[in-house]
C-alpha positions as CSV (number, residue, x, y, z in Angstrom):
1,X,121.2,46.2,96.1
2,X,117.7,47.3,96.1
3,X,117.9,48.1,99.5
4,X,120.7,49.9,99.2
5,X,119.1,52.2,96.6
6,X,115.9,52.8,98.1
7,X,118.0,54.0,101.2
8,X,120.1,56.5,99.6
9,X,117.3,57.6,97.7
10,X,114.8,58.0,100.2
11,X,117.7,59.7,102.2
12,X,118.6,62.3,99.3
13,X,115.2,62.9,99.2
14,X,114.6,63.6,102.3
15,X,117.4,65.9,102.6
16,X,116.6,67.7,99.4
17,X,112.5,68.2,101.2
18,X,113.8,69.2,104.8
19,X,115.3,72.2,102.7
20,X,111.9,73.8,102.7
21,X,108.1,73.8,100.6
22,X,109.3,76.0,98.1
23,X,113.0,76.1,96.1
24,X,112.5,79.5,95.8
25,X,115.7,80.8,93.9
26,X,113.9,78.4,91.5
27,X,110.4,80.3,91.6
28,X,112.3,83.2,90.8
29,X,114.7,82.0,87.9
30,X,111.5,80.3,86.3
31,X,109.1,83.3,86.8
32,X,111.8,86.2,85.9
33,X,112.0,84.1,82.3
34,X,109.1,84.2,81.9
35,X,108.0,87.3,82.4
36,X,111.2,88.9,80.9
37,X,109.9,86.5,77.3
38,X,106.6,88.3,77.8
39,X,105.2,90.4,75.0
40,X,106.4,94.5,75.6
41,X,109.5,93.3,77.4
42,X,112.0,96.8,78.2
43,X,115.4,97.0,79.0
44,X,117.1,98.6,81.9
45,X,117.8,101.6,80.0
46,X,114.3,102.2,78.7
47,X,113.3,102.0,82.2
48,X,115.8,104.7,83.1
49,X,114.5,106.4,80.6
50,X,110.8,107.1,81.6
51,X,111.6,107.5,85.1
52,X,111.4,111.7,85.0
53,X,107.9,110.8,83.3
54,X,107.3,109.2,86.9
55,X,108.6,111.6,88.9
56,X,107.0,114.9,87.1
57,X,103.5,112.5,87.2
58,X,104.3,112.2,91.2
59,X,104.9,115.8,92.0
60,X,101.7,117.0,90.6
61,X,99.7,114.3,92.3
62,X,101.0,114.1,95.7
63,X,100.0,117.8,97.0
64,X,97.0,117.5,95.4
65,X,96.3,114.8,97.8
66,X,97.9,116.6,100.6
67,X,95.3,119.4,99.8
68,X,92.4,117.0,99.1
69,X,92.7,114.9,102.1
70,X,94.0,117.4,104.6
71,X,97.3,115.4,105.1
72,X,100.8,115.4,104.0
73,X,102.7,112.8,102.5
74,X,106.1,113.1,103.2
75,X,108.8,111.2,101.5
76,X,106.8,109.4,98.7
77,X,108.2,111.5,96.0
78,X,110.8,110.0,96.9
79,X,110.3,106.5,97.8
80,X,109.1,105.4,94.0
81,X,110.4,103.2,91.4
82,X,109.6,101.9,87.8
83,X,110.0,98.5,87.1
84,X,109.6,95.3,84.8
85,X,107.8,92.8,85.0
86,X,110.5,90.7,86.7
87,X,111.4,93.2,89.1
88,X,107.6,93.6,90.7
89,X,107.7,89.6,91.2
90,X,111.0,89.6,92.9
91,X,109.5,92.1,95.3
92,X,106.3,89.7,96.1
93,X,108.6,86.9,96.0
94,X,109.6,88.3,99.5
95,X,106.2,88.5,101.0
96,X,105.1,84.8,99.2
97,X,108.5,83.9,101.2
98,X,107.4,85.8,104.3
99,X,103.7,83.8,104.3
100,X,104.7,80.4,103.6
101,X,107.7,80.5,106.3
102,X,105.1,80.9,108.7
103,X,103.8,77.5,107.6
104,X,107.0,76.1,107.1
105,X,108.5,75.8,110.5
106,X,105.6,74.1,111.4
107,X,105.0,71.3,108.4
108,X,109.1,70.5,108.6
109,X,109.2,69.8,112.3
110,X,106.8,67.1,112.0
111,X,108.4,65.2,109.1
112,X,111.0,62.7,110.5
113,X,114.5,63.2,109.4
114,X,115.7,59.9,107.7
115,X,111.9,59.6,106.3
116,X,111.7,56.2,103.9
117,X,111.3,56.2,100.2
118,X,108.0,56.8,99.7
119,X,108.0,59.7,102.0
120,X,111.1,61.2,101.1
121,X,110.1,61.3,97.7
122,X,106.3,62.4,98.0
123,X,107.5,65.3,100.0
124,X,110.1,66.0,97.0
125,X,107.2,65.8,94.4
126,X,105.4,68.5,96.9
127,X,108.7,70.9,96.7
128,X,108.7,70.4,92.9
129,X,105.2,71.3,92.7
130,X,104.8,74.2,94.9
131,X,107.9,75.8,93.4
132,X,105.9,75.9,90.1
133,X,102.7,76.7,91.5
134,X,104.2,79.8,93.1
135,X,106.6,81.0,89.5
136,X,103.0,80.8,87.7
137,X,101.1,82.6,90.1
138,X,103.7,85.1,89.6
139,X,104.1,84.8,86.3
140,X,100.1,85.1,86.2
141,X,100.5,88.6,88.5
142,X,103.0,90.0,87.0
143,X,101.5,90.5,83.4
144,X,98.7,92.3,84.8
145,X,99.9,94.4,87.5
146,X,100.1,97.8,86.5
147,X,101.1,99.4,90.0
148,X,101.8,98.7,93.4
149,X,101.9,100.1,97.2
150,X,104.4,97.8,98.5
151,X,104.4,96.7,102.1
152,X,105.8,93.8,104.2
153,X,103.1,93.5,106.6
154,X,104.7,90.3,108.0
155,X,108.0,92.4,109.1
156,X,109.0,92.5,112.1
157,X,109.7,96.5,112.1
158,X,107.1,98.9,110.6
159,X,109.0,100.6,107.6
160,X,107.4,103.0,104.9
161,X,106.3,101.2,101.7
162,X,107.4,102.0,98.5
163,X,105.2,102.9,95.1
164,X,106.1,100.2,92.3
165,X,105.1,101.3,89.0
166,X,105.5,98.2,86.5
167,X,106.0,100.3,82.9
168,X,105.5,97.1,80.7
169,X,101.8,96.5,82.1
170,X,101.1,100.3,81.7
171,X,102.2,100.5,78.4
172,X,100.4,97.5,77.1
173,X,97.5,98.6,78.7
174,X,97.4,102.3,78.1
175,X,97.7,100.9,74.5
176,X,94.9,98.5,74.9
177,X,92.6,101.8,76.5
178,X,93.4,103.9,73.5
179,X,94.5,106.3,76.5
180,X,97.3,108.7,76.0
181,X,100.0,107.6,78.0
182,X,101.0,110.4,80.0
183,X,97.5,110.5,81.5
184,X,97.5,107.1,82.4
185,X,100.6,106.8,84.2
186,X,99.3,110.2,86.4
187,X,95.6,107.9,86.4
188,X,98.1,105.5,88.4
189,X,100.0,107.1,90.0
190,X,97.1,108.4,91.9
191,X,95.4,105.4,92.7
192,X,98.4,103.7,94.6
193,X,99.8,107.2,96.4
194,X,96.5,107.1,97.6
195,X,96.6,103.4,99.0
196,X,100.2,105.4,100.9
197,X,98.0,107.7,102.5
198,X,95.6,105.2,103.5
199,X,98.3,102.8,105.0
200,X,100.9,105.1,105.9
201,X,98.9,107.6,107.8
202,X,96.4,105.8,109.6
203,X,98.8,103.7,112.2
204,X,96.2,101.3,113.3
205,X,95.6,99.6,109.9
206,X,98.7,97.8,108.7
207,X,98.7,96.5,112.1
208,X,95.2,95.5,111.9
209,X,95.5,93.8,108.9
210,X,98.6,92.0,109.8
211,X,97.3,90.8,113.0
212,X,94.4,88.8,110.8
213,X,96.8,87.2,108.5
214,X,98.8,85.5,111.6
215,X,95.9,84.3,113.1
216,X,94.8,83.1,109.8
217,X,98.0,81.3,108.9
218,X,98.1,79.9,112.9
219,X,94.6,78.2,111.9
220,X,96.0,76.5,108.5
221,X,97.8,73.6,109.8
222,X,95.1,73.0,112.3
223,X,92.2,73.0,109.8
224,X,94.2,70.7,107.6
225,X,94.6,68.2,110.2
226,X,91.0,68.5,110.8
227,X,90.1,67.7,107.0
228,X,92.6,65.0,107.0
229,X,90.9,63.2,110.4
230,X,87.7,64.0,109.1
231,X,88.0,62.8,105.3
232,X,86.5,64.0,102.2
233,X,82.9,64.3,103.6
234,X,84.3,67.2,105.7
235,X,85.4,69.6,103.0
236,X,82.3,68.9,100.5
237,X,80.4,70.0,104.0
238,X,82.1,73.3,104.1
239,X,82.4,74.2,100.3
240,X,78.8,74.2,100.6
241,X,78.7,76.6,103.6
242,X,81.1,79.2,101.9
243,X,78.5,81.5,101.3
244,X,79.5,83.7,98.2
245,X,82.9,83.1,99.6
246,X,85.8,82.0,97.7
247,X,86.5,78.3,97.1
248,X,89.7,78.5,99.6
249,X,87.3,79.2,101.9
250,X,86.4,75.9,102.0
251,X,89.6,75.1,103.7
252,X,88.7,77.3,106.5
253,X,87.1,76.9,109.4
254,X,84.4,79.7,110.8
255,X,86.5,81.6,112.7
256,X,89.0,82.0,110.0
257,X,86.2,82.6,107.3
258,X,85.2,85.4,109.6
259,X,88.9,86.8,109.9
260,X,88.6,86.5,106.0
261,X,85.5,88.5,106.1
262,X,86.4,91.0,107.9
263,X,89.9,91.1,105.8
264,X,87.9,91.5,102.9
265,X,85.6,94.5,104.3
266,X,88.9,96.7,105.4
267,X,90.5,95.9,101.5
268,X,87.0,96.9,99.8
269,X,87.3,100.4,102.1
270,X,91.1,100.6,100.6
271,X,90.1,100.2,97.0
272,X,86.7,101.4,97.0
273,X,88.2,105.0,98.6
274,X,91.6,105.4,96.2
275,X,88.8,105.0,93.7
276,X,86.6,107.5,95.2
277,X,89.4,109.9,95.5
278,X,90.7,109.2,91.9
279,X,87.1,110.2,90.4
280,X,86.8,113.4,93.3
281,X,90.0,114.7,91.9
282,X,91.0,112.9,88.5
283,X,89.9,115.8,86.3
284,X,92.4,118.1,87.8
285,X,95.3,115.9,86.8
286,X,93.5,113.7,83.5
287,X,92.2,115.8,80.7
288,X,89.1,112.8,80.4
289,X,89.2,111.0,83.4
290,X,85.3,110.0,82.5
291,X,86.3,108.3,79.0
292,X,89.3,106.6,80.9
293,X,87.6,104.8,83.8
294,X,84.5,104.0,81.6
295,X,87.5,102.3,79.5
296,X,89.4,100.7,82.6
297,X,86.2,99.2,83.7
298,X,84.8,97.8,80.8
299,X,88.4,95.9,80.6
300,X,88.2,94.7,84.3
301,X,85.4,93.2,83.2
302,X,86.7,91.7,80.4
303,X,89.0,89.8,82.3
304,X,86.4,87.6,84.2
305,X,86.4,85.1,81.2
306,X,88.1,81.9,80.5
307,X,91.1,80.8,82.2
308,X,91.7,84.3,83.9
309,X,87.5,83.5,85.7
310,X,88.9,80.0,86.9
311,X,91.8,81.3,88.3
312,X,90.3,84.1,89.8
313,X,87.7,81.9,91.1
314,X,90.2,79.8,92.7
315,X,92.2,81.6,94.5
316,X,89.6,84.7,95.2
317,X,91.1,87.2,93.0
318,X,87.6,87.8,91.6
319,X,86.8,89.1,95.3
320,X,89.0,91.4,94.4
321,X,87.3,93.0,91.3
322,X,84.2,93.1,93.8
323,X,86.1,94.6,96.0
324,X,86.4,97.9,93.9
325,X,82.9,98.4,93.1
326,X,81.1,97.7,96.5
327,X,83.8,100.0,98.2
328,X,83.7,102.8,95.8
329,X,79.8,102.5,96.2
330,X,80.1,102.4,100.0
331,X,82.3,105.8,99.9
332,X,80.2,107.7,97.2
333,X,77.3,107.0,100.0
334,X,78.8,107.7,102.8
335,X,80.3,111.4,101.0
336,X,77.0,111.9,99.7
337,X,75.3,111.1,103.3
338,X,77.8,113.1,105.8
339,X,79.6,114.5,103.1
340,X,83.5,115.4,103.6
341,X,83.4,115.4,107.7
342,X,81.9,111.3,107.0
343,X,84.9,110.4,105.0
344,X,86.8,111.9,107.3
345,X,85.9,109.5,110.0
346,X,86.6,106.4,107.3
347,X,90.1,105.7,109.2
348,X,89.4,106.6,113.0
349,X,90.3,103.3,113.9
350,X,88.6,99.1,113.5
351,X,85.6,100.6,114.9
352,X,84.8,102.8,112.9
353,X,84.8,99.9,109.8
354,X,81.6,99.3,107.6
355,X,79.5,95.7,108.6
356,X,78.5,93.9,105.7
357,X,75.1,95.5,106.4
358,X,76.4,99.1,106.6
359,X,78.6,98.1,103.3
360,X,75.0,98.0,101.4
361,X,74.0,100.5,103.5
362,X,76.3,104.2,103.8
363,X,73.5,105.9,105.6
364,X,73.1,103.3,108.5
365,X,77.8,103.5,108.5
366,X,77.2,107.5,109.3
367,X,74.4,107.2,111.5
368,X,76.2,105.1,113.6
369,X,79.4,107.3,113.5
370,X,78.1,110.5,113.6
371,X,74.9,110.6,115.1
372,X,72.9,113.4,115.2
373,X,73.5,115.8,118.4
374,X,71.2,115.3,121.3
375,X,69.3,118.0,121.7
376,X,69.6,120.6,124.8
């Protein structure tokens, strides 16, 4: 009778694991609760209701852009929405899906399909946990993202993103600043059209950044098999060779930590230049753009205490926050250097990308670019 029941145990188990890592109409449900119990919660209707609010904010920012940068923007007026909390993680919910799938098709070929007990039931335990681990990085997210440029860089056909614009966050927030409201959903509204311009008219950088998160998902499930030949010893070695990396790095092997690298340098350059721009031309939109960045920052910083530094520390989200200042710092040099013709020549192309030396560095980025003429 034992026997019996560790069969059909072992065998429910296994069926209910070869379903996939992550149960993920189970993220969802547990994440949308969540977040929909959070503090600030709106309805649909309130929703409705600010959308104009969005859509007056979005005409007077986008052709100032267009002027700004010298290019138009066409269609994301139009290609906008305002959202809960809820909503924004169902729409990362597809590129979570998108990432781990990659992995998937891998890890369930090589698990044997009547798998015993033991097996069947620790790859159960691993479903179980990775569908929670994923609602509360969401859940995590999604009560602190305020707006959004989404993309699906893992798609197989290159369609325009859209601007999410998650009302709950910006409320709480805008509260929190002591900001008038109005200005600070215009304040955000310009810093994510401007990651559209960035990604949407500049064709080699979606691709460019897609192509370094295949080959860094390729290299997972070989580096794991390496750490699991290798033991314990192994990973210790390599958390101590992250260098200022994050700890996930450790994970990694060197090729994949430079992928990550050079990942990192192409998101500082998005961040660091919609800041740039939102300081350049801020003033025209924001009545005090000064007071409300000095504000913003002070409460970025805030942030990296307690549980939100561990967490941010474990899965590199603090790179992130770094990511913003370097960047900015990096564009203000390279403007102030070469002045608007530099910038100009931020998005020719992968070549013309910052090193981590020319990061600290604008002046040796534009001499490098644009050198001086040679002369006659």
């Amino acid at each position: 009778a034992m026997g019996l029941a560790a069969r059909y145990l072992g065998r429910r188990a296994g069926r209910a694991s070869q379903q996939g890592l992550v149960d993920w109409e189970r993220a969802d449900a547990i994440a949308s609760a969540r977040l929909r119990a959070s503090r600030g919660a709106l309805t649909d209707a309130e929703l409705r209701a600010v959308e104009p609010a969005y859509a007056e904010a979005m005409a007077r920012v986008v052709p100032l852009l267009e002027r700004t940068l010298g290019t138009p923007l066409p269609g994301v007026v139009d290609r906008h929405a305002v959202v809960d909390r809820a909503e924004w993680a169902k729409a990362n919910l597809v590129t979570f899906r998108q990432l781990i799938g990659r992995l998937e098709e891998h890890v369930l070929e090589r698990r044997p399909q009547e798998p015993g007990l033991a097996a069947g039931l620790a790859a159960l335990a691993n479903r179980f946990l990775t569908t929670r681990q994923i609602a509360f990085l969401l859940t995590y997210l999604g009560n602190r993202v305020l707006g959004q440029y989404d993309i699906g860089l893992l798609s197989a056909e290159s369609k325009p993103g859209r601007l999410l614009f998650v009302e709950e966050n910006i409320r709480a927030t805008a509260h929190a600043l002591d900001v008038p409201l109005h200005e600070f959903r215009t304040w955000i509204c310009l810093h994510e059209t401007t990651h559209a311009f960035e990604l949407e008219t500049h064709a080699w950088v979606r691709p460019y950044l897609a192509d370094h998160l295949e080959r860094q998902l390729a290299g997972v499930l070989e580096e794991a098999q390496t750490l699991r030949e290798r033991g314990l010893g192994e990973l210790l070695r390599r958390l101590r060779e992250r260098d200022g990396d994050p700890l996930l790095a450790g994970f990694l092997s060197a090729e994949q930590r430079r992928l990550l690298r050079e990942t990192q340098l192409v998101m500082s350059l998005l961040e660091g230049f919609s800041d740039w721009v939102m300081d350049e031309v801020g003033s025209e939109l924001v009545a005090d753009v000064g007071l409300l960045r000095q504000r913003f920052e002070a409460r970025r910083s805030q942030r990296r205490r307690g549980i939100d530094r561990l967490i941010a520390r474990l899965t590199g989200l603090d790179m992130k926050l770094e990511q913003y200042r370097r960047g900015e710092r990096f564009v203000a040099g390279v403007a102030a250097t070469g002045g608007n013709a530099a910038v100009a020549r931020l998005w020719d192309g992968p070549e013309s990308l910052p090193t981590e030396a020319e990061m600290a560095d604008p002046a040796a980025w534009v001499r490098r670019v644009m050198p001086p003429p040679t002369p006659a």
